[in-house]
C-alpha beads as a LAMMPS data file, in Angstrom:
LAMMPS data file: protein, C-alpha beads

226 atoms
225 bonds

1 atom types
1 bond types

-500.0 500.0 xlo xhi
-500.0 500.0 ylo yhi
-500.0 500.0 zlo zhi

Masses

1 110.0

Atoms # bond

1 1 1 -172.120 371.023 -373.340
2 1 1 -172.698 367.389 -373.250
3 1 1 -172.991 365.029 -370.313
4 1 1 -169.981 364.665 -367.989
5 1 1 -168.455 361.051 -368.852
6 1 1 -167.032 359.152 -366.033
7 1 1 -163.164 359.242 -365.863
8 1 1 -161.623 356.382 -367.152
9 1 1 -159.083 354.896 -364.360
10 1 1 -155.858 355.029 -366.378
11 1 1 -156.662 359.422 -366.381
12 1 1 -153.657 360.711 -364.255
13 1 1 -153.221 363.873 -362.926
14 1 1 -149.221 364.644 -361.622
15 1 1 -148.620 366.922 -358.525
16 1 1 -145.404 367.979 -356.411
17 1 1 -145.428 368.369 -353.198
18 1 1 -142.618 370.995 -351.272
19 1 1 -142.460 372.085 -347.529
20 1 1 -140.554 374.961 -346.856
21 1 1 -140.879 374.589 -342.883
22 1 1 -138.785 378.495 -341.647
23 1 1 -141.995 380.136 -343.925
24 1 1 -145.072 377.231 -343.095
25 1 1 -145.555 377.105 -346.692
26 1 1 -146.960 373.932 -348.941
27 1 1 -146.347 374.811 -352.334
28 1 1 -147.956 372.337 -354.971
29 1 1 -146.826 372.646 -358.667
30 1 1 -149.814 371.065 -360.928
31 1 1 -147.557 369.637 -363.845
32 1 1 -149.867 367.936 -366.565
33 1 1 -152.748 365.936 -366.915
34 1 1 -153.303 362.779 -369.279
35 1 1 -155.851 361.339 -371.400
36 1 1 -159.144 363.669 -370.161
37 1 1 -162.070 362.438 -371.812
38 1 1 -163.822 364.908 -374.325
39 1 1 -166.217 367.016 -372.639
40 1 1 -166.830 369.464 -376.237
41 1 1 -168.642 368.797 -379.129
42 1 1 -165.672 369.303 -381.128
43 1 1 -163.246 365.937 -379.792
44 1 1 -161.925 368.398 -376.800
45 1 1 -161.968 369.918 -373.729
46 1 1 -160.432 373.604 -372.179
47 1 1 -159.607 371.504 -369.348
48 1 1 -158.207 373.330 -365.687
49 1 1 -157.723 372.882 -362.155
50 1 1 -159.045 374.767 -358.718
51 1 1 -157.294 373.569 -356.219
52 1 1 -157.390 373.748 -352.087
53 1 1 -157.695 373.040 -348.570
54 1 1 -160.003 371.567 -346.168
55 1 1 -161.686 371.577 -343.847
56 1 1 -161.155 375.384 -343.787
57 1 1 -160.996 376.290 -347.456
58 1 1 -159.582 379.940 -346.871
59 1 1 -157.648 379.667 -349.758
60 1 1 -158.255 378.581 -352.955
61 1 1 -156.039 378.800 -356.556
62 1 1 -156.864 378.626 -360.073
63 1 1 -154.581 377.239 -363.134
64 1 1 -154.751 378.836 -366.386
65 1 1 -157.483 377.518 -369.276
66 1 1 -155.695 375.024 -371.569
67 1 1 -157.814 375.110 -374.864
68 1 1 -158.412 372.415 -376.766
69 1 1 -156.256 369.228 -375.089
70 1 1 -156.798 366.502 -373.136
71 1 1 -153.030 366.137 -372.446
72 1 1 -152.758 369.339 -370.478
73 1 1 -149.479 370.976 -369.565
74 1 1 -149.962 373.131 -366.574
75 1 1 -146.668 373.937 -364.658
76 1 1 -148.095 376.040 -362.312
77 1 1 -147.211 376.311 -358.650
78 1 1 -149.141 378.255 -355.450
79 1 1 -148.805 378.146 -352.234
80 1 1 -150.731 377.588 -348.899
81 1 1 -149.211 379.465 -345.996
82 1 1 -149.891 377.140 -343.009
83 1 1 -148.551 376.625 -339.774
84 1 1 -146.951 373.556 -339.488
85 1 1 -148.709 371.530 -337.281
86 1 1 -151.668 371.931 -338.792
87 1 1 -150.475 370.340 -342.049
88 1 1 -151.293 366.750 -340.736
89 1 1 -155.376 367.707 -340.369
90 1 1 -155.329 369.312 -343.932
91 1 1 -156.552 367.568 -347.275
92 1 1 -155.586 368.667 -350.215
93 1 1 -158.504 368.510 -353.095
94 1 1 -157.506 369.307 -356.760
95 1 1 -160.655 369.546 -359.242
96 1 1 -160.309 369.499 -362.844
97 1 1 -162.988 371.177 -364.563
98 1 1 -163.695 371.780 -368.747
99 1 1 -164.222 375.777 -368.929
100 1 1 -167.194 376.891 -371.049
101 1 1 -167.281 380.281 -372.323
102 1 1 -171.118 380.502 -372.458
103 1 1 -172.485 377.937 -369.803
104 1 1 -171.666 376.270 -366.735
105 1 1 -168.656 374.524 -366.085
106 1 1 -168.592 370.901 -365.978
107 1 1 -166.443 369.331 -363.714
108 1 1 -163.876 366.363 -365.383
109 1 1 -163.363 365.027 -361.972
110 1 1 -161.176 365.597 -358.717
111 1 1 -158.739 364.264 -356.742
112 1 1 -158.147 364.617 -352.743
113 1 1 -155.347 364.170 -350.903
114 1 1 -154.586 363.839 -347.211
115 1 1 -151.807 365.431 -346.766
116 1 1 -151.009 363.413 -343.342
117 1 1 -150.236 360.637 -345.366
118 1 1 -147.287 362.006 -347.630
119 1 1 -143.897 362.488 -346.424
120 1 1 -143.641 366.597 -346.400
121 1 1 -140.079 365.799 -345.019
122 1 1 -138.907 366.553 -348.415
123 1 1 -139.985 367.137 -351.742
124 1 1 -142.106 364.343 -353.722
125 1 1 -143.371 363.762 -357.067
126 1 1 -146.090 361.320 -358.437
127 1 1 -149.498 360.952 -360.551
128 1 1 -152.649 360.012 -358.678
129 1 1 -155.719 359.160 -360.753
130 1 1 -158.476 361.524 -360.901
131 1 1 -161.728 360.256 -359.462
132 1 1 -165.368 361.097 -361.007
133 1 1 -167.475 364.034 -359.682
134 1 1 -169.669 363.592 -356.565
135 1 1 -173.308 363.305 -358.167
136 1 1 -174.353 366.575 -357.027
137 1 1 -175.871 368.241 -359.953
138 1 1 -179.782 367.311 -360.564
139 1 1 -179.438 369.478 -363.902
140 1 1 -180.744 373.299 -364.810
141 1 1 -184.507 374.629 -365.078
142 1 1 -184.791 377.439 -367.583
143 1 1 -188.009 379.379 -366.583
144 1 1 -189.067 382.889 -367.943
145 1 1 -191.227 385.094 -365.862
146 1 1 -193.037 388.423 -366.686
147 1 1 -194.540 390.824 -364.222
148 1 1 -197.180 392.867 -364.221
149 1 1 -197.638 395.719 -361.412
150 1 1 -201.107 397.335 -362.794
151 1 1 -202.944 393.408 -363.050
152 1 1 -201.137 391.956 -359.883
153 1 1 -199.937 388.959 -362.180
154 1 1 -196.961 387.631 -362.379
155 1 1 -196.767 384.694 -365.363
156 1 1 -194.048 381.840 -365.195
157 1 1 -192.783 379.745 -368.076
158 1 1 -190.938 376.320 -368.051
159 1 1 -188.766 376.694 -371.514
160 1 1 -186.630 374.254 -371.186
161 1 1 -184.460 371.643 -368.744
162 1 1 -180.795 370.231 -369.470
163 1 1 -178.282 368.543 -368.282
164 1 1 -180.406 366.586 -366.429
165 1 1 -178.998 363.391 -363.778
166 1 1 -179.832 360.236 -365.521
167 1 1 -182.117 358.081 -363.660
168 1 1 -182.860 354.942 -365.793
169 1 1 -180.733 351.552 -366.974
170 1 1 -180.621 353.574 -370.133
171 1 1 -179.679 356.683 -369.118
172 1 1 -182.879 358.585 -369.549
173 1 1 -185.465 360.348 -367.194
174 1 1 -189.328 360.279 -368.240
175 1 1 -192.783 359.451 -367.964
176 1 1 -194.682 357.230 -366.691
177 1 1 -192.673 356.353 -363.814
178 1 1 -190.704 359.314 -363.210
179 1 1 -193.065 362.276 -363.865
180 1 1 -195.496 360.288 -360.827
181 1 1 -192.960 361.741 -358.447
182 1 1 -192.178 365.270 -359.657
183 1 1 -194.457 368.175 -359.287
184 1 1 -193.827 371.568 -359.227
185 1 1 -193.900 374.233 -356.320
186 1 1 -194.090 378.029 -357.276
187 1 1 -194.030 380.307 -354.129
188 1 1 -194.919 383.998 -354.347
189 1 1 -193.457 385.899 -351.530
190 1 1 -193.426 390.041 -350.379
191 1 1 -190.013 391.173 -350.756
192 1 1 -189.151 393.115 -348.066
193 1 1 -186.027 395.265 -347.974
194 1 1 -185.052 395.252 -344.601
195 1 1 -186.501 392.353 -343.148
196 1 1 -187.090 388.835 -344.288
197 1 1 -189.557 388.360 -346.711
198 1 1 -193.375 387.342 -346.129
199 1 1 -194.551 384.844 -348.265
200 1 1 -198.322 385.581 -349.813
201 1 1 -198.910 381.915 -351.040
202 1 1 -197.935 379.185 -352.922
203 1 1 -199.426 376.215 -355.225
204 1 1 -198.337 373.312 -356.228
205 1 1 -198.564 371.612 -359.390
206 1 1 -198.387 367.360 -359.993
207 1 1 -200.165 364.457 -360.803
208 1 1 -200.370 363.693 -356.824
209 1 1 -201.570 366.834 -355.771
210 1 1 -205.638 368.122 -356.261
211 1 1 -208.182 370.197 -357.746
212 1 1 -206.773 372.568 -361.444
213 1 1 -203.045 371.765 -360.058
214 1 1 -203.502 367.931 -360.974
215 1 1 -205.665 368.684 -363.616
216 1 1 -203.705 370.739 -365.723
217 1 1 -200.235 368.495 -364.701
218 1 1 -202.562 365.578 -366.813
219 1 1 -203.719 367.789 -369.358
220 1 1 -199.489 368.186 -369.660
221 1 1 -198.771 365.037 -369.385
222 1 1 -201.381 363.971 -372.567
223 1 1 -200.187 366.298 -374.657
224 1 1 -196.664 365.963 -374.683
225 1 1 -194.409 368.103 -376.962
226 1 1 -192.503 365.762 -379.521

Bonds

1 1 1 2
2 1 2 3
3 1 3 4
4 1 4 5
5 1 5 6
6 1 6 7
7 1 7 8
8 1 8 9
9 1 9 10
10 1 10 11
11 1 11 12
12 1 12 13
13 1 13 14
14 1 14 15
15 1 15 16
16 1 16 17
17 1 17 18
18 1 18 19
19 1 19 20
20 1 20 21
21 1 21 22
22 1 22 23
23 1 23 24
24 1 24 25
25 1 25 26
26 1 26 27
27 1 27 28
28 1 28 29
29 1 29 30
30 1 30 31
31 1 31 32
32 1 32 33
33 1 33 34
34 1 34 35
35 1 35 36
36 1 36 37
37 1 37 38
38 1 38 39
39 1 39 40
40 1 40 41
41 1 41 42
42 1 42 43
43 1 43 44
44 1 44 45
45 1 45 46
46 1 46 47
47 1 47 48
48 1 48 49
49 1 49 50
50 1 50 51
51 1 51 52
52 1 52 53
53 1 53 54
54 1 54 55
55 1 55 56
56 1 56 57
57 1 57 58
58 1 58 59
59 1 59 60
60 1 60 61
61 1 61 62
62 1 62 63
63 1 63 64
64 1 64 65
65 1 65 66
66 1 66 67
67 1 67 68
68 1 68 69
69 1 69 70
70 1 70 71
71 1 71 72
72 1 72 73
73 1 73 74
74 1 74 75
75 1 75 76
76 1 76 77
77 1 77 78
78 1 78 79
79 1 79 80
80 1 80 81
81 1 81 82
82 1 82 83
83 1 83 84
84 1 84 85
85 1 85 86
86 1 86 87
87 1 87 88
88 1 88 89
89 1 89 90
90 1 90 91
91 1 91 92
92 1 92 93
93 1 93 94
94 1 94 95
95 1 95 96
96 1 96 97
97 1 97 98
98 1 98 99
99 1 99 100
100 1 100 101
101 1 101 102
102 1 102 103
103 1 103 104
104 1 104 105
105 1 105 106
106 1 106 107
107 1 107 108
108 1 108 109
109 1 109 110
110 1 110 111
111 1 111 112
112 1 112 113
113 1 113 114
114 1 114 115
115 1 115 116
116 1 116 117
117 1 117 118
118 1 118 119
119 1 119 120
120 1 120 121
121 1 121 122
122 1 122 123
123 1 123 124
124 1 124 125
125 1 125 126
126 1 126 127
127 1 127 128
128 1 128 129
129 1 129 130
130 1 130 131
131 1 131 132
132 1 132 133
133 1 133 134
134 1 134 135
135 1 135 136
136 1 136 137
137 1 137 138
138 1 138 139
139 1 139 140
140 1 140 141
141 1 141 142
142 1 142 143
143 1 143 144
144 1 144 145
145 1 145 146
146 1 146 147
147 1 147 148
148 1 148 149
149 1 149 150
150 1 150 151
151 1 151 152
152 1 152 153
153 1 153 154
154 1 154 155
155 1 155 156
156 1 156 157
157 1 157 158
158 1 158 159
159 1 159 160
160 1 160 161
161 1 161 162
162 1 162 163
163 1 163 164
164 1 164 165
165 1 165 166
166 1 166 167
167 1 167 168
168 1 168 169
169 1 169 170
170 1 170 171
171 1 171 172
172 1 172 173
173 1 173 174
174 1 174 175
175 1 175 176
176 1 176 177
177 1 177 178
178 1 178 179
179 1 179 180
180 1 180 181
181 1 181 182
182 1 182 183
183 1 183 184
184 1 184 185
185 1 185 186
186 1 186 187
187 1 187 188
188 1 188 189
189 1 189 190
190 1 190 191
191 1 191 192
192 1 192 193
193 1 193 194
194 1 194 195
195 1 195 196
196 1 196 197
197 1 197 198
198 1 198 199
199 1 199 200
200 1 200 201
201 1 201 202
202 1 202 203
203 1 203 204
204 1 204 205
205 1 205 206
206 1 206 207
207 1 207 208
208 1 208 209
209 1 209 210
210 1 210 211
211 1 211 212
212 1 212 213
213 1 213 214
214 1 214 215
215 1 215 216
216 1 216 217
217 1 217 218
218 1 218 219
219 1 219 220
220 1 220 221
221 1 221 222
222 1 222 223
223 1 223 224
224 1 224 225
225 1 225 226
């Protein structure tokens, strides 16, 4: 998957609103979204939407996958059975999210909603633009590890990381200046079934830290893989 985009602000997302106040029920229909940016290599996204309620977040819903659009039809309703006067506390927070069959998936953006500021007196219709993703996600860290009982080792392997959150002008995260202030921090612990588990020992690996840890983290760090 390629890096989330940031939502243009003409992306609109509609939603109905409908009280039914003898059953405490808010029912919200998710009709369509417009204009999602591409989140696929192929031009597309499999956009859909999770939506519920805060603060408790008891509930929550699910649309169906809509492969392959950015102009998504949905028309899909679901309903939160709450009593009424709790309505006015409640926010409503719809995120839109491009499914990936094989990965994680990336969320498109969300929107919230307080629902003490709409008119629940009747039924009410609109589009609200849909905001970009709280930056949340530092990226994923692909490590293998292999065990072995009769030597007492266990070996660990950085493959590969992705996805990672941009930290330069240009969009990019390296060395020299950002690899001063990462290091890495492996902790083997006794796992213990029924209680919590005793940690042996730990050691930590970076260009600010001493003895083989920094030295190997430079050795790294002059060699780098192209």
């Amino acid at each position: 998957m390629p890096f989330i985009r940031n939502p243009c602000k003409f992306l609109k997302l509609e939603r109905k609103l409908h009280k039914l106040i003898t059953l405490f029920q808010l029912t919200v229909c998710i009709i369509q979204a417009e204009e999602l940016p591409a989140m696929d290599l192929g031009g597309t996204s499999d956009p859909y939407v999770k939506l519920f309620l805060l603060p408790d977040k008891k509930k929550k819903f699910q649309t169906k996958v809509q492969r392959k659009s950015l102009n998504p039809v949905f028309n899909e309703s679901f309903t939160f059975k709450i009593p009424f006067n709790e309505i006015g506390g409640q926010t409503l927070v719809l995120n839109v999210f491009d499914f990936d069959r094989f990965g994680k998936h990336d969320q498109i953006g969300q929107i919230s909603i307080p629902l003490g500021k709409i008119d629940l007196t009747a039924t009410t219709e609109n589009t609200a633009l849909i905001e970009s993703p709280p930056e949340n996600r530092l990226g994923e860290v692909c490590l293998a590890l292999r065990y072995v009982p009769n030597k007492n080792k266990l070996s660990v392997v950085v493959m590969e990381c992705k996805n990672l959150k941009k930290m330069d002008v240009l969009g990019l995260s390296g060395y020299p200046e950002k690899m001063q202030k990462v290091h890495l921090h492996v902790t083997v612990s006794d796992y213990d079934r029924v209680g919590s588990n005793e940690r042996i020992g730990q050691i930590i690996i970076g260009e600010n830290t001493t003895g083989a840890g920094q030295k190997q983290w430079l050795d790294m760090i002059a060699t780098p893989r192209r």
